[in-house]
N, C-alpha and C positions, 0 to 999 in steps of 0.2 A: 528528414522525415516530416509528413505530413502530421499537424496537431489536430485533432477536434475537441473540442471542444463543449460538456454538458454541463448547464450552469444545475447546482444542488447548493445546500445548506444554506446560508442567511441571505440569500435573495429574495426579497422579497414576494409574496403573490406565489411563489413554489409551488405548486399541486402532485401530488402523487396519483397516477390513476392504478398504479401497483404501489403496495406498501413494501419495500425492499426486506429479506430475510436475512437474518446469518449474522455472522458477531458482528460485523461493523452498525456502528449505531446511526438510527435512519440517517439522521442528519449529514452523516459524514458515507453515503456510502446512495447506488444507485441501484434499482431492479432490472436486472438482467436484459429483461423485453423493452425498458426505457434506453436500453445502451443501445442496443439493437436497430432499434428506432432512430435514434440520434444519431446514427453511424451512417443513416440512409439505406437500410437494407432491410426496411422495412416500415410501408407507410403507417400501417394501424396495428393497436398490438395483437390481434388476431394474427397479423400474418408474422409478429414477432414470435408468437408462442410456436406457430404453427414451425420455425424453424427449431427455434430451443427443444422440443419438446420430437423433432426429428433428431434429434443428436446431433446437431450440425454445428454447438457452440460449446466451449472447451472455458475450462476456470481453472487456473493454475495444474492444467496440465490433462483436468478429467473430463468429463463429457460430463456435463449440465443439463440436467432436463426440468429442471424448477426457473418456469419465468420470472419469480420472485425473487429469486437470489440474488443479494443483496452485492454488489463488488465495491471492495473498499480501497484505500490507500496501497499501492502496489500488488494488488492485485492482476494475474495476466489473463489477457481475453484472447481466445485463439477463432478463427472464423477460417476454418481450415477451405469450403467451397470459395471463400473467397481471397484464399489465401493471404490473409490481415489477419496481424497480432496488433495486440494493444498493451499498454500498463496504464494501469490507473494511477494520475499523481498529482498534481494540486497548482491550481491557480492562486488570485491572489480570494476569490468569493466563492471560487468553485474547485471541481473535481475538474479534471479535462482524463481525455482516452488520447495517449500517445501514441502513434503507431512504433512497433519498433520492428529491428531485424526480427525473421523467426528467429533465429540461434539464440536469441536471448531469450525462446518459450521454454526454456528447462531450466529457468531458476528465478527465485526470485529474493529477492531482497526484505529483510524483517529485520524489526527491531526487537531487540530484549528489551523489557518491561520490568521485570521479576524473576527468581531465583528460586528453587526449593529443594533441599533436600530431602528425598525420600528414604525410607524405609531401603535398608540396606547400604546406604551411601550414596544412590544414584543422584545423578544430579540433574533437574528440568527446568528448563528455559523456559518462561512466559513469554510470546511474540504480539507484536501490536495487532495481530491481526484474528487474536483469540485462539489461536494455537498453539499450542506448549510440546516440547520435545528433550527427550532425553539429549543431553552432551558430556562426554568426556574429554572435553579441551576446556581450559581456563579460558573465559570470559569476564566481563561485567556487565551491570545495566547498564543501558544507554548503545551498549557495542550495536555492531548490524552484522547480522551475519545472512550466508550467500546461502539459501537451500535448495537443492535441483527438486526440478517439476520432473514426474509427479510422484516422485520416491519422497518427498522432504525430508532428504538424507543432510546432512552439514556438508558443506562443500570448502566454507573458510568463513573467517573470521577478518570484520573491518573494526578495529577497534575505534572507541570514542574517545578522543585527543584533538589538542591542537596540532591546526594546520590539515586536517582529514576535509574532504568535502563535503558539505553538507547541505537539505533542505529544510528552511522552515516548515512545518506543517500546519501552523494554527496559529490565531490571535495578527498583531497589526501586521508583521513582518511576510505572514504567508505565503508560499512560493518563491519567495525570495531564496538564490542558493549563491554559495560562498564559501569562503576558508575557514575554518572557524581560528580565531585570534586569542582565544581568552574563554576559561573554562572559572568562573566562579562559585567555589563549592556552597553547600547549603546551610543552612543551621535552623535550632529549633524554632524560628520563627520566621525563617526566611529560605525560600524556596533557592536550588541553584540556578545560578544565569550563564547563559552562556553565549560569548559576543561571535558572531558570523558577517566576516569584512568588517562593517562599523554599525552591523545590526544587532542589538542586544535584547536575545528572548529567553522563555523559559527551556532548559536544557530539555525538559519533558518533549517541547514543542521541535528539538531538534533533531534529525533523520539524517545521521551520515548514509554519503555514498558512495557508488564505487567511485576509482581513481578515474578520471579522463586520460582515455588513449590519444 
């Protein structure tokens, strides 16, 4: 599969001529009519909007009509007239748009963040991508779990261990992906580590994923 490629976050000179929307925070995340643009399917963002805003562009499964919509870390972009999916996932300075099969547009991939039980016993997931969902299957933070588009139903659970595959998402190692070797827990003055091949980052910073067919 084809990669493209949109440089965001600490490059330098960066300019937004749309401010991106939605939980991902700007830095880490791109506006909708900028992907658009950058994909080649549309020279100026007038004619970017002018598609978004025909219903012609899909975000984890829905039709999008906000040019600003921000798409972050595993996020899926569907461009159904030109039959191109994308995932959003991460270089070593930047975001990149992966093309992938359609069949993988009805799920995607989140991390647990946080935990909470509510009122009644229920238990809610916090997802890296600002979305939170009930589960009634044992988890923990750090796992990833699989959610189909555009139900974000649970569909399974990748738990966070060694030897799972994983991507960097942030700091020196980024985009970097590998087995993870060694999980070192945390304490109160020291954050957990956790080594990926012979890459040692913050576990915060690590995004298992699925198994390689």
């Amino acid at each position: 599969m084809h990669t493209k490629s949109i440089a965001i976050g600490n490059l330098k000179g960066q300019k937004w001529v749309t401010t991106p929307t939605g939980a991902s925070p700007n830095d880490e995340s791109i506006a909708l009519s900028a992907a658009i643009k950058s994909l080649g399917y549309a020279d100026k963002t007038r004619e970017a909007k002018k598609i978004i805003q025909g219903g012609k562009a899909l975000v984890d499964g829905k039709v999008c009509r906000d040019p600003s919509r921000g798409l972050g870390f595993m996020d899926i972009l569907q461009l159904p007239d030109a039959g191109k999916t994308y995932r959003v996932t991460t270089e070593k300075h930047r975001l990149v748009l992966e093309e992938i099969n359609a069949k993988d547009a009805s799920k995607k991939l989140c991390r647990v963040i946080g935990k909470n039980v509510l009122k009644g016993g229920n238990l809610q997931v916090n997802l890296h991508d600002g979305s939170n969902m009930l589960c009634d299957k044992p988890l923990k933070v750090n796992d990833t779990i699989i959610v189909s588009l555009p139900e974000r139903k649970l569909k399974d659970i990748i738990s966070f261990e060694i030897g799972k595959q994983a991507i960097i998402m942030s700091g020196r190692h980024r985009g970097e992906k590998g087995k993870i070797t060694e999980i070192v827990s945390g304490t109160s003055t020291r954050k957990s580590l956790t080594t990926i091949d012979e890459m040692q980052t913050l576990t915060d910073y690590a995004f298992i994923l699925e198994a390689t067919k």
